[in-house]
N, C-alpha and C positions, 0 to 999 in steps of 0.2 A: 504494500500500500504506500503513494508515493506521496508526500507533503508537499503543495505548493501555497504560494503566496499571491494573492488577488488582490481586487482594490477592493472588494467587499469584505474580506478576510481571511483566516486560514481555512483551507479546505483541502479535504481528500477527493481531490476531482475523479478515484476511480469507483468510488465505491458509494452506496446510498443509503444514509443512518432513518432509522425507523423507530418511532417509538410509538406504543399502542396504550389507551388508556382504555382499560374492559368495563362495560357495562352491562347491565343487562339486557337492556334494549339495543343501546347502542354503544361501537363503539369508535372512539375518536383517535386517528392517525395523524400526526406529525412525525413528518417526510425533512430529509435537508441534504445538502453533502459538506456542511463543514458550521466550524466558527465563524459566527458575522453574515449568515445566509440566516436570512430570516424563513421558518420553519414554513412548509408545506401542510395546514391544517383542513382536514376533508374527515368525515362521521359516513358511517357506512353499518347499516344493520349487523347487530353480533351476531358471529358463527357466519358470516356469508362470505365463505374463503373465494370465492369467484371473485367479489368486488374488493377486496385486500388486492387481491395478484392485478387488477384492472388499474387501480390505484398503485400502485408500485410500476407498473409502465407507464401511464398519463406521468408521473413525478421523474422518472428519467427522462422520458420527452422534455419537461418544462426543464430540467437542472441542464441538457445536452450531454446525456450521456450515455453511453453505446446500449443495447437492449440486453447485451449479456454481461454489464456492470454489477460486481458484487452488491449485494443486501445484506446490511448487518442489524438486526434488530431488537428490541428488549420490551419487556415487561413486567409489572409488578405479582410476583407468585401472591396467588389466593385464592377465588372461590373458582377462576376457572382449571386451575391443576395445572397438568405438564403436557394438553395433549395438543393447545396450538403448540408452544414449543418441538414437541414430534414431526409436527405437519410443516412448519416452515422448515424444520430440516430437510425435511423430504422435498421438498420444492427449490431446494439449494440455499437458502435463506439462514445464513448465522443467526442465532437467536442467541439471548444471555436473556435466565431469568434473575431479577432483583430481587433481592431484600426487600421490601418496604419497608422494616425500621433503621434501615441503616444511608436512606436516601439524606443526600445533604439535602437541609433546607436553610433558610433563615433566620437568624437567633432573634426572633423579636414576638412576642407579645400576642401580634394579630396578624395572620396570616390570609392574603384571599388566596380562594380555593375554589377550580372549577375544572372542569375535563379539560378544557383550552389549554388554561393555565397548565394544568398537570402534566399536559403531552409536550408541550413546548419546554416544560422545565427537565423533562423525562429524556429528549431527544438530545437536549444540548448534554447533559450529563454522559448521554452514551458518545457521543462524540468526545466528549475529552478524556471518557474513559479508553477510546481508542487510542487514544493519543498519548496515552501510556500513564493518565491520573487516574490509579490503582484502587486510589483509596476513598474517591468519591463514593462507594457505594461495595455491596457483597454479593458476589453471584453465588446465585445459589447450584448446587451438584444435583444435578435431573439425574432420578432413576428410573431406570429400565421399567419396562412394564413388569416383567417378570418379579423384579424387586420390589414395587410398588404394591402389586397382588400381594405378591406374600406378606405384609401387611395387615391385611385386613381382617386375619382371622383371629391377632391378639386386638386388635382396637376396636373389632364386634364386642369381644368378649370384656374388656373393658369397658366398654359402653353399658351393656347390659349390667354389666355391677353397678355401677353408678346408679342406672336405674333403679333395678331392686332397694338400693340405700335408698332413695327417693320414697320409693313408696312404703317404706319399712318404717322410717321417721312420718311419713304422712297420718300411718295407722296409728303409730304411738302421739301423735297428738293431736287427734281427731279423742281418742281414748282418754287421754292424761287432761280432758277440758270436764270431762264426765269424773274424774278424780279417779281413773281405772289405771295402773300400770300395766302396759306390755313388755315383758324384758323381752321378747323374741317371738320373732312368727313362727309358727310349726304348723306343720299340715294339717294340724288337727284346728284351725283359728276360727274355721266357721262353729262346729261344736263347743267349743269354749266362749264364743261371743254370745252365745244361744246363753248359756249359763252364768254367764258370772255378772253380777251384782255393784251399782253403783254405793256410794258411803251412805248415800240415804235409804240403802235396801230394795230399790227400784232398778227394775234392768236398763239395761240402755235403749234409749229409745228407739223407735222402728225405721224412722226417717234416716237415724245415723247408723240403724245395725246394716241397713241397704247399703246405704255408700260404702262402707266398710265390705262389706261382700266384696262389691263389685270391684274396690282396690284390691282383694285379695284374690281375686280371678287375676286382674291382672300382672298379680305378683306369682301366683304361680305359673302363668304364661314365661315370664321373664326367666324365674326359675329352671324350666323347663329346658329352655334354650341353651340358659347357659351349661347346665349338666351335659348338654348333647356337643355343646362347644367345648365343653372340657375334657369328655372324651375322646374328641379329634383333634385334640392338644395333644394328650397323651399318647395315642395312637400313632401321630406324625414324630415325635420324639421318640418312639419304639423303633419304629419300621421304616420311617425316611432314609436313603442312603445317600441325599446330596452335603455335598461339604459343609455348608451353611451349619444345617443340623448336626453336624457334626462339633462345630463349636460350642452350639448347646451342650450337647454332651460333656464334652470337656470344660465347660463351665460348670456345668452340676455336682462333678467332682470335687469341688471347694465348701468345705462347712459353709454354710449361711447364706450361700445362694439357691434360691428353688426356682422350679421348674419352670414361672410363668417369668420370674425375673430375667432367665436364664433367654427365654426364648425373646423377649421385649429387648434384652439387650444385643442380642445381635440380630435381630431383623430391622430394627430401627437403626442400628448405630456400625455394628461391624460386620455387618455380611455385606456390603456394597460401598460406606463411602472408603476413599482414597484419603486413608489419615498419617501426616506425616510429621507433626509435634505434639507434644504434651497443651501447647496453647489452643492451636487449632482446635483437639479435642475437647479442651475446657468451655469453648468457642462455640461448639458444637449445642452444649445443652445447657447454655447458659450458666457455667459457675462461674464466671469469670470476675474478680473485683471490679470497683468502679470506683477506684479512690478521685475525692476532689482536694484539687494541689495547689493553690495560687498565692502568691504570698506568702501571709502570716497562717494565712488559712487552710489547715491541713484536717480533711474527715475521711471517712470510709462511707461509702453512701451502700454500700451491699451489695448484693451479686447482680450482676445484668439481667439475667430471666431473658434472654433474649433468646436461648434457642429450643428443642424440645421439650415440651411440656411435661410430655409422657415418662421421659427418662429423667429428668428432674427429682419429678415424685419420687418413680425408684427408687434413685439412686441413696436420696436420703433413708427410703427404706431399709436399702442393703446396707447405709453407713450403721444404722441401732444395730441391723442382723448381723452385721460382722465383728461391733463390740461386743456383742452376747456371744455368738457360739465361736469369735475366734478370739480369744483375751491372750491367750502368748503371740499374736503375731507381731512384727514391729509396727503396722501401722495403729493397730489396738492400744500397744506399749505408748507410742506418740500419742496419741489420742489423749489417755488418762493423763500423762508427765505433762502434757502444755493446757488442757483443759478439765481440770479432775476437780476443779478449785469449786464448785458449785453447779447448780441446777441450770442456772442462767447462761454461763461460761459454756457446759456440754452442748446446749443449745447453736448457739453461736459455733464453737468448733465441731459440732455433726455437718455440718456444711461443708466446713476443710477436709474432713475425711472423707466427705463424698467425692470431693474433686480427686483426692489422691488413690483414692479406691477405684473411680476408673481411670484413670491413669497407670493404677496395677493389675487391671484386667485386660486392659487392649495389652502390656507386654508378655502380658500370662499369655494372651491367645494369639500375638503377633510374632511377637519373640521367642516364645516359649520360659521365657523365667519365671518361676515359682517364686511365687510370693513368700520373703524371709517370715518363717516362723508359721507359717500358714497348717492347719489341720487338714488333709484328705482324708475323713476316716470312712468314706462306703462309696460302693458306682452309682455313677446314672440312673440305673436300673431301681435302686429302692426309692427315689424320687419320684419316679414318675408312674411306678405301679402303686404308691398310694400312703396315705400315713399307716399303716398297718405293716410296709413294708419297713416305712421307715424306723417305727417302735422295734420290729427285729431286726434289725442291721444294730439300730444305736446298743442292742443287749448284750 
């Protein structure tokens, strides 16, 4: 790509930057070929890839430039996913998907904002990110469909938990207004709601034992699902023979990670992307500090949260799971020696251990290094056949 100097200003006279702002209805194109060209803006029904490619010729015509002039073009990843990015592949078309919290903007106050606005501010950014400013913004790593699918079957079943919790705290305090305690739903909920007795010795009312049903159909519908999803958890973690799953495995090997942690962290994180720092990785799921430095003025403002939601949660997860079931290892050792001091302080440092705990799992699964001081004490195998297996193995 060659750089020239115009009187309009700098531009890559071979090539033609695109930036698309997605709507639902519609979506708005800003077309250019450099700095100092003021942008080509035209709206075109969303999804009508015919009038995109029609508009990407009408826009070399107007720029003068040959019909088989490269297309480099971007977008902000969100509700429409990764599958224009696919398509303008396939059509010859550089795409780079953005970040949208890591777009420069303005430091001030009050910002206007419109699809005009956004495509033109969108378009110039990808031009000086050609131009080799790096750090204007974060592309993000498109996975493969293959890798995208295999997704779907923990973040169902995630979904479905949440739900069930939904509706589990709905019935306990729908219950708890009537002065009833439910410590737990059990199948038995419709016959026990039949029976049991408000503080004033009056049952619960008719109006509210209905609603209550009807939450609890739908809770065992949820239920249901997910039992039939947890068995083709297990099932694929028995009998799958691709590599992927195979990291699982050799993650379930380490006290204090199970099965569902084990699969969430490499179908999310290490079966596809291309990780090559300990930052990058930090990067990834957001544990990253955000110290504020200026002057006199030195804080910790707290971790970014800017990347995986999913693995976040986790990960804190597995930082309490592996101060429990792994206490000799060194990161456990560290743990208590710099945060042992209080309730508060554990708090606060279960985050640090999260970030270094994966940081010792990508070298466990990348590298092969065993983690200093770490337990193996049973296979794969009693993880995922059931707690029953696990009670005989731990005997």
């Amino acid at each position: 790509m060659t750089t020239t100097r115009e009187v309009q200003g700098t531009t890559t006279g071979t090539v033609l930057h695109l930036a698309f702002e997605l709507g639902l209805a519609q979506w708005k194109l800003a077309l250019t070929i450099g700095l100092g060209q003021a942008a080509r803006l035209r709206s075109v029904d969303a999804r009508d890839r015919t009038a995109v490619l029609k508009e990407i010729a009408l826009a070399k015509q107007r720029f003068g430039l040959p019909a088989d002039a490269g297309v480099v073009s971007c977008y902000e990843a969100g509700r429409d996913g990764f599958w224009l990015h696919r398509w303008l592949q396939s059509v010859g078309v550089h795409n780079l998907v953005v970040d949208s919290s890591s777009i420069e903007v303005k430091r001030q106050k009050r910002r206007a904002k419109n699809d005009r606005l956004d495509a033109s501010a969108l378009v110039r950014l990808l031009v000086r990110y050609q131009l080799g400013e790096n750090k204007v913004w974060s592309v993000v790593r498109v996975p493969s469909k293959n890798d995208e699918d295999a997704r779907r079957l923990h973040r169902e079943l995630l979904s479905l938990k949440d739900e069930r919790t939904r509706l589990t705290n709905q019935m306990k305090g729908l219950l708890i207004g009537q002065g009833v305690v439910l410590t737990k739903v059990k199948a038995d909920f419709a016959d026990w709601l039949s029976g049991v007795c408000c503080p004033d010795g009056a049952f619960v009312p008719p109006e509210l034992q209905a609603e209550l049903r009807r939450s609890f159909e739908r809770w065992q519908l949820v239920q249901r699902q997910i039992l039939a999803l947890d068995c083709e958890h297990r099932r694929r973690i028995r009998d799958d023979a691709t590599p992927h799953v195979e990291l699982v495995r050799r993650l379930l090997r380490l006290r204090g990670i199970g099965r569902c942690g084990a699969w969430l962290l490499v179908k999310e994180l290490f079966a596809w992307r291309q990780i090559t720092s300990r930052k990058q990785l930090g990067g990834l799921v957001g544990l990253t500090p955000t110290p504020y430095d200026s002057g006199t003025s030195r804080r910790e403002q707290g971790i970014s949260k800017a990347g995986n939601k999913r693995l976040r949660r986790l990960l804190v997860e597995l930082a309490w799971n592996w101060r429990r079931f792994q206490p000799g290892s060194a990161l456990s050792i560290w743990f208590e020696r710099r945060f042992g001091q209080g309730a508060r302080h554990r708090r606060v440092g279960i985050v640090a251990l999260a970030r270094k705990l994966l940081i010792t799992l990508w070298r466990y699964l990348e590298k092969g290094e065993t983690p200093p001081g770490v337990t193996i004490f049973m296979d794969w195998h009693s993880k995922v056949n059931g707690w029953a297996a696990w009670k005989e193995a731990a005997a």
